[in-house]
C-alpha positions in Angstrom: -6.8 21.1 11.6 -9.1 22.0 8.7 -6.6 24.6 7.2 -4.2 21.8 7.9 -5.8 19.2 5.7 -6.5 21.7 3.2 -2.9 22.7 2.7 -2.2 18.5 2.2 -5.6 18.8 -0.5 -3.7 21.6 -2.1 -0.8 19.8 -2.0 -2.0 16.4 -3.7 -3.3 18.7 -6.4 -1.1 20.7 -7.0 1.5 17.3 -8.3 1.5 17.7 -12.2 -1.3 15.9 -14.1 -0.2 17.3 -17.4 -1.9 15.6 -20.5 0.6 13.6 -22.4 0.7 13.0 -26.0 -0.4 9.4 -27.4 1.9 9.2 -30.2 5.3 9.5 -28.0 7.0 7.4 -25.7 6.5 7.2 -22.1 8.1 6.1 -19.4 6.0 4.2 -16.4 7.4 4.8 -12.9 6.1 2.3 -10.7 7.5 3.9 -7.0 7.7 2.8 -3.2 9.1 2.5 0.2 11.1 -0.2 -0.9 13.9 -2.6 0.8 16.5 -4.5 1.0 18.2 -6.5 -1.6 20.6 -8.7 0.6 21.9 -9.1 3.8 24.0 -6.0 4.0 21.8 -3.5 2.6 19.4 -3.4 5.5 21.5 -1.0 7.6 21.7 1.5 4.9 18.3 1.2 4.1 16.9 2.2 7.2 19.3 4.9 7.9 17.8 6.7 4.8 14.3 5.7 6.0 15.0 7.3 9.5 16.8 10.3 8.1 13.8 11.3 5.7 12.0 14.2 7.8 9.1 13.1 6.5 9.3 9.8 8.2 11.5 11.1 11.2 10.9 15.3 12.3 14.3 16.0 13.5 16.6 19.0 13.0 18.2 18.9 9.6 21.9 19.1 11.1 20.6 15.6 13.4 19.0 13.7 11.2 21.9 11.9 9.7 23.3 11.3 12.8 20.1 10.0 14.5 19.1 7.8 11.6 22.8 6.2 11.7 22.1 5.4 15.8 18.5 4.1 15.1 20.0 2.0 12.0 22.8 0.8 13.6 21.0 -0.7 16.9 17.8 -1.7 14.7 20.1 -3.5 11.8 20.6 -6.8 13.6 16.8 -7.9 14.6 15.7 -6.5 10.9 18.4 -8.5 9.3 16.6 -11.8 11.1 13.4 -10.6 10.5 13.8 -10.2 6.4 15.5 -13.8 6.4 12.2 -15.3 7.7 10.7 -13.8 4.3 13.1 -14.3 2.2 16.4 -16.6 2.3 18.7 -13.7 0.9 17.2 -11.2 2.7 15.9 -9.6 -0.1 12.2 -8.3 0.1 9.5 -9.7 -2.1 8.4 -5.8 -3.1 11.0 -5.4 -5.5 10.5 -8.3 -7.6 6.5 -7.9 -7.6 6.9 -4.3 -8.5 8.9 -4.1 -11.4 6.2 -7.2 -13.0 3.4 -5.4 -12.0 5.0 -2.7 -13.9 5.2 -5.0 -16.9 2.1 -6.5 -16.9 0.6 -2.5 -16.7 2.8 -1.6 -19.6 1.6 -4.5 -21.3 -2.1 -3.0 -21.0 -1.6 0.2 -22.2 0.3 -0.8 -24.8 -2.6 -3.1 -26.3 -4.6 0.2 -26.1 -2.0 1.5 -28.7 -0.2 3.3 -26.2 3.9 3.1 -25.9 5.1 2.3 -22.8 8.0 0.7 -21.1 7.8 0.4 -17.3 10.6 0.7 -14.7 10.5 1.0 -10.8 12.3 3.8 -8.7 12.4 3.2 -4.3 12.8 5.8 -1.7 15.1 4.4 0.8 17.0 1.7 -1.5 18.0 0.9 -4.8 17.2 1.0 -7.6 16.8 4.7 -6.6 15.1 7.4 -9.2 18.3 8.7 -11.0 18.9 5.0 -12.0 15.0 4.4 -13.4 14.9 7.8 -15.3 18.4 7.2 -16.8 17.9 3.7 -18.3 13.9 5.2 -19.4 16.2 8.3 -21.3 17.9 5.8 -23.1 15.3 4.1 -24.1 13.5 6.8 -26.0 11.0 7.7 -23.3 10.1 11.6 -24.0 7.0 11.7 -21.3 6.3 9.9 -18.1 4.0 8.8 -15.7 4.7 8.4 -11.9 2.3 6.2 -9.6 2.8 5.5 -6.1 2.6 2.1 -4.7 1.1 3.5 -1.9 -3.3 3.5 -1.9 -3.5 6.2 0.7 -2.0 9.2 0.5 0.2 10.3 2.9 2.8 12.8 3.3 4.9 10.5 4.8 4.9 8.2 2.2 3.7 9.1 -1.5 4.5 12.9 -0.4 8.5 12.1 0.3 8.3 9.3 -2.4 6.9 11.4 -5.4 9.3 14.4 -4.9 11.9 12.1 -4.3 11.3 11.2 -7.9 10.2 14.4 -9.6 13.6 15.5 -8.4 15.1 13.1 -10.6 12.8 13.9 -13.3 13.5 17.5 -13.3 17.4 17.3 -13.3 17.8 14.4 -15.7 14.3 15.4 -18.3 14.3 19.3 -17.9 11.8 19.7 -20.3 9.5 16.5 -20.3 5.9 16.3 -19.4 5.1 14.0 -16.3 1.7 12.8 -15.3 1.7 12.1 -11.3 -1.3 9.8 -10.2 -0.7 10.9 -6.7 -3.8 9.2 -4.9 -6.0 6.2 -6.0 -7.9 5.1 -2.6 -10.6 4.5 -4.2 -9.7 3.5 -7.8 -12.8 0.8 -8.7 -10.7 -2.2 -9.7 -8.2 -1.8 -6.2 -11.7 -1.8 -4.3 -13.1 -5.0 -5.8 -9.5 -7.0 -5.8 -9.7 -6.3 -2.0 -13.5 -7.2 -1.4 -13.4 -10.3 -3.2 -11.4 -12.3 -0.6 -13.6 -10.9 2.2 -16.6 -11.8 0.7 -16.0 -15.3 -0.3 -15.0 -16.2 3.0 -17.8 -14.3 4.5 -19.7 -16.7 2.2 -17.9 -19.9 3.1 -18.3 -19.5 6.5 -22.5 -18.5 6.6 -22.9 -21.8 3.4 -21.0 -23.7 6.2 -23.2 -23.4 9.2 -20.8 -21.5 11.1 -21.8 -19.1 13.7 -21.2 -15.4 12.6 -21.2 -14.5 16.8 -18.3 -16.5 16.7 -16.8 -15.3 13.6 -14.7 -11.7 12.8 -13.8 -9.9 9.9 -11.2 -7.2 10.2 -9.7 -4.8 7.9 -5.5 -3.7 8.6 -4.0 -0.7 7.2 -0.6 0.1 7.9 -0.2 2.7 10.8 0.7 6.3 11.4 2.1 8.5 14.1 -0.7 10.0 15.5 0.7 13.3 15.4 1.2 13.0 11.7 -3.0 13.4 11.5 -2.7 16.1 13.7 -0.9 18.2 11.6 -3.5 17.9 8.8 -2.2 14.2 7.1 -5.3 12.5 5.3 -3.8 9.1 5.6 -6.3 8.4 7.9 -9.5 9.7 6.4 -8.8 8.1 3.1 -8.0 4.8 4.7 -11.3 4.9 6.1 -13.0 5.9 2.4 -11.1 2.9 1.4 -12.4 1.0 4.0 -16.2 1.1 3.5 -16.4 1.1 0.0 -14.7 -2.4 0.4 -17.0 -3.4 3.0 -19.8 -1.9 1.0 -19.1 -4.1 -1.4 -18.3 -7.3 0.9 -22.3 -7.0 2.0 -23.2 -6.6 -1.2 -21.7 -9.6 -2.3 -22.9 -11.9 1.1 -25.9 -10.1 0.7 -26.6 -11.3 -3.2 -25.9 -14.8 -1.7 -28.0 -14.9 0.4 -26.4 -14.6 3.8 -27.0 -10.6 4.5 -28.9 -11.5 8.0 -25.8 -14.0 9.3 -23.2 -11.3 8.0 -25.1 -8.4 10.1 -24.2 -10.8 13.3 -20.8 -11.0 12.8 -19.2 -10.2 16.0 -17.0 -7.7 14.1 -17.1 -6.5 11.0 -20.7 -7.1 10.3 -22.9 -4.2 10.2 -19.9 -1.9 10.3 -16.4 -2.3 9.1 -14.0 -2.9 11.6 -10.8 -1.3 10.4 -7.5 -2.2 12.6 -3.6 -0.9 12.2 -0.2 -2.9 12.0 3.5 -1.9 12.0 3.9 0.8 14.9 7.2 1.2 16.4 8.5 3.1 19.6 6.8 4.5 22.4 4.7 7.4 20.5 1.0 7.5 20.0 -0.3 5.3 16.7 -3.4 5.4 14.8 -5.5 2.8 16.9 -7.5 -0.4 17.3 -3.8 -2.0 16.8 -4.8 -5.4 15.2 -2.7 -7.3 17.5 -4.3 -5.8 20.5 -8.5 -6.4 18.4 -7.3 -9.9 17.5 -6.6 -10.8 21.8 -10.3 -8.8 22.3 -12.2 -10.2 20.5 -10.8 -13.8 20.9 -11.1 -13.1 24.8 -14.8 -12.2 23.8 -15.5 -16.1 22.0 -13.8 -15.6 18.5 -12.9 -18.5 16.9 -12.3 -17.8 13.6 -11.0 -14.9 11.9 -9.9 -13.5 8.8 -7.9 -10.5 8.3 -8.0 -8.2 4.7 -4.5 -5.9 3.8 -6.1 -2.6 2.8 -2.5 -1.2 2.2 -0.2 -3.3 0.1 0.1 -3.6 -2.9 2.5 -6.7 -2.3 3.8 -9.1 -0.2 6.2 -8.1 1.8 7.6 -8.5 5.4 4.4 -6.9 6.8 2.2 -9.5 5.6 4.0 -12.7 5.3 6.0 -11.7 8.4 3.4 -9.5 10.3 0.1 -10.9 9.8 0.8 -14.6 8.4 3.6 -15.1 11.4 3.5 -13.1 14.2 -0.7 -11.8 14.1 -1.8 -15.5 13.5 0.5 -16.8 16.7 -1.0 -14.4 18.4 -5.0 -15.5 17.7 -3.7 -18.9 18.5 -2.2 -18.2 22.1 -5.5 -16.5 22.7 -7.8 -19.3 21.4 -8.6 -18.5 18.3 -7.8 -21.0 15.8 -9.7 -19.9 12.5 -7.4 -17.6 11.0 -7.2 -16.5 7.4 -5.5 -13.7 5.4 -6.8 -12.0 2.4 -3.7 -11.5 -0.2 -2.5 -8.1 -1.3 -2.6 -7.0 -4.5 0.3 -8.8 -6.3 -1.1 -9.3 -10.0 -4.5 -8.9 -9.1 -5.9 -8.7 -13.3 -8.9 -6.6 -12.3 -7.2 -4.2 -10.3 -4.7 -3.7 -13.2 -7.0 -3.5 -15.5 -8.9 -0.6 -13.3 -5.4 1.2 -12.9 -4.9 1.0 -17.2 -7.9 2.3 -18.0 -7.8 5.1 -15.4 -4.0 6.1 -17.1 -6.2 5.7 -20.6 -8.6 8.2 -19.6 -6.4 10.6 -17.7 -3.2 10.8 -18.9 -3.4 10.3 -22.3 -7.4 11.7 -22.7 -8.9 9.0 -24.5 -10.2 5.6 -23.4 -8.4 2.3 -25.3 -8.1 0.0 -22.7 -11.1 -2.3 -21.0 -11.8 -1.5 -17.9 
């Protein structure tokens, strides 16, 4: 397992971090999982999420013809699922990802920096070749690549980025590209996720409310279990993320006052409880499921709980669908009544702020935007 994790390490260091010049154009590639963008996309998109290997370990020769079976017989319910999120079937990530984009550019460029931003997905359109084309034409001479995904995985920013740097090494041979591949614990993306927690941590001890009675969970999205056991970090840097959020959440309750009602939280007080969402099929997932903590603890008295995204950097059908539909029905058949969601990132100001100054720094060696 060690060696295993240390070829992944060797891996997420080995993505080019070249130094790129100030004074030239640069293009901002803002990627992710993606979705669909109507009705009739959502077949194709998940037959190219179920044929990556990454995603799905099957024989090469298989893979197309097992991701069109899985597509084909999954299609219908995910259809119905995206309309309850969106009247057009058309997920929320795109539109949120090409502004945060925008408002990023925006940033760097005050630093004297110039950037235009553009998005590139995995499994849907707009798909790399697209984003590096219209960035080409636009003057754009260097670029920078940054996952939408906190926690590296293999699954995820692994297939996404080389999706992408094969795009950028056809189409811009000879251009420099700065890969962010991993930012779990970037400063600003901590604090945009422990401010939610806190103040409700807050509202509930200024209240009177009884912290025995009262749970804080954290929800990541989930893994195949025997993508850790072939060396993935995924899980290890979830759990970084995890208490230097909730590091900061007692801190905060703590500098209210309220450290001693916080520490008798029934869970997530003294320790962060981390939970997972979004398994599928019958294989072993990274566990306590949320679904499955939210019924235990509300068998053991909970009545009133709120749930932080540690994963997301929108919303998307695994939030508003997930936790804000399905998770919260779930508390409420079991009793629990007292449920609140933190929000994903969205256009959190700090957290973008955090993510232009790291680029400042890094990428182009010198610091001109305010943290």
């Amino acid at each position: 397992m060690a060696s295993k994790r240390s070829s992944l390490a060797g891996k997420i260091a080995g993505y080019q971090a070249t130094r790129l010049d100030p004074a030239r154009r640069t293009g901002l590639i803002l990627t992710g999982m993606g979705g669909p963008d109507g009705p009739t996309a959502v077949e194709p998109f998940l037959r190219n999420l179920f044929r990556d290997p990454q995603i799905f370990p099957v024989p090469p020769l298989l893979a197309p013809i097992i991701g069109w079976g899985i597509a084909r017989k999954r299609s219908p319910e995910v259809r119905k699922r995206y309309l309850m999120v969106s009247p057009d079937s058309v997920t929320p990530q795109l539109a949120t990802t090409r502004r945060q984009g925008e408002l990023l550019a925006q940033r760097l460029r005050a630093g004297g920096y110039d950037v235009t931003p553009d998005i590139a997905m995995r499994y849907w359109q707009p798909y790399p070749d697209e984003a590096v084309s219209r960035l080409m034409r636009g003057g754009a001479e260097q670029y920078i690549v940054i996952p939408m995904y906190p926690q590296f995985s293999a699954a995820t920013n692994g297939s996404t980025l080389d999706f992408v740097l094969d795009s950028l090494k056809r189409m811009a041979t000879t251009a420099p590209v700065h890969v962010m591949a991993d930012w779990h614990l970037l400063p600003g993306f901590i604090e945009a996720l422990a401010a939610p927690a806190a103040a409700q941590v807050i509202a509930w001890a200024a209240a009177g409310e009884d912290p025995k009675t009262s749970a804080l969970l954290y929800v990541a999205h989930s893994l195949p279990y025997s993508f850790i056991q072939r060396g993935d970090c995924y899980e290890e840097r979830t759990r970084a993320t995890v208490a230097a959020v909730h590091a900061k959440v007692t801190a905060a309750v703590a500098a209210a006052g309220f450290a001693e009602w916080m520490r008798a939280l029934m869970a997530g007080g003294a320790e962060p409880a981390i939970t997972f969402q979004s398994r599928v099929g019958p294989v072993r997932w990274l566990e306590p499921n949320v679904e499955a903590e939210t019924k235990r603890i509300a068998g053991a008295g909970c009545k009133r709980l709120f749930v932080q995204p540690v994963s997301f950097t929108c919303e998307h059908i695994e939030t508003l669908l997930e936790l804000d539909v399905e998770l919260k029905e779930t508390a409420e058949k079991a009793g629990l009544h007292g449920f609140a969601r933190g929000a994903a990132l969205n256009e959190d100001a700090g957290w973008l702020d955090s993510l232009a100054a790291h680029l400042a720094a890094a990428a182009f060696g010198r610091r001109g935007v305010d943290a």
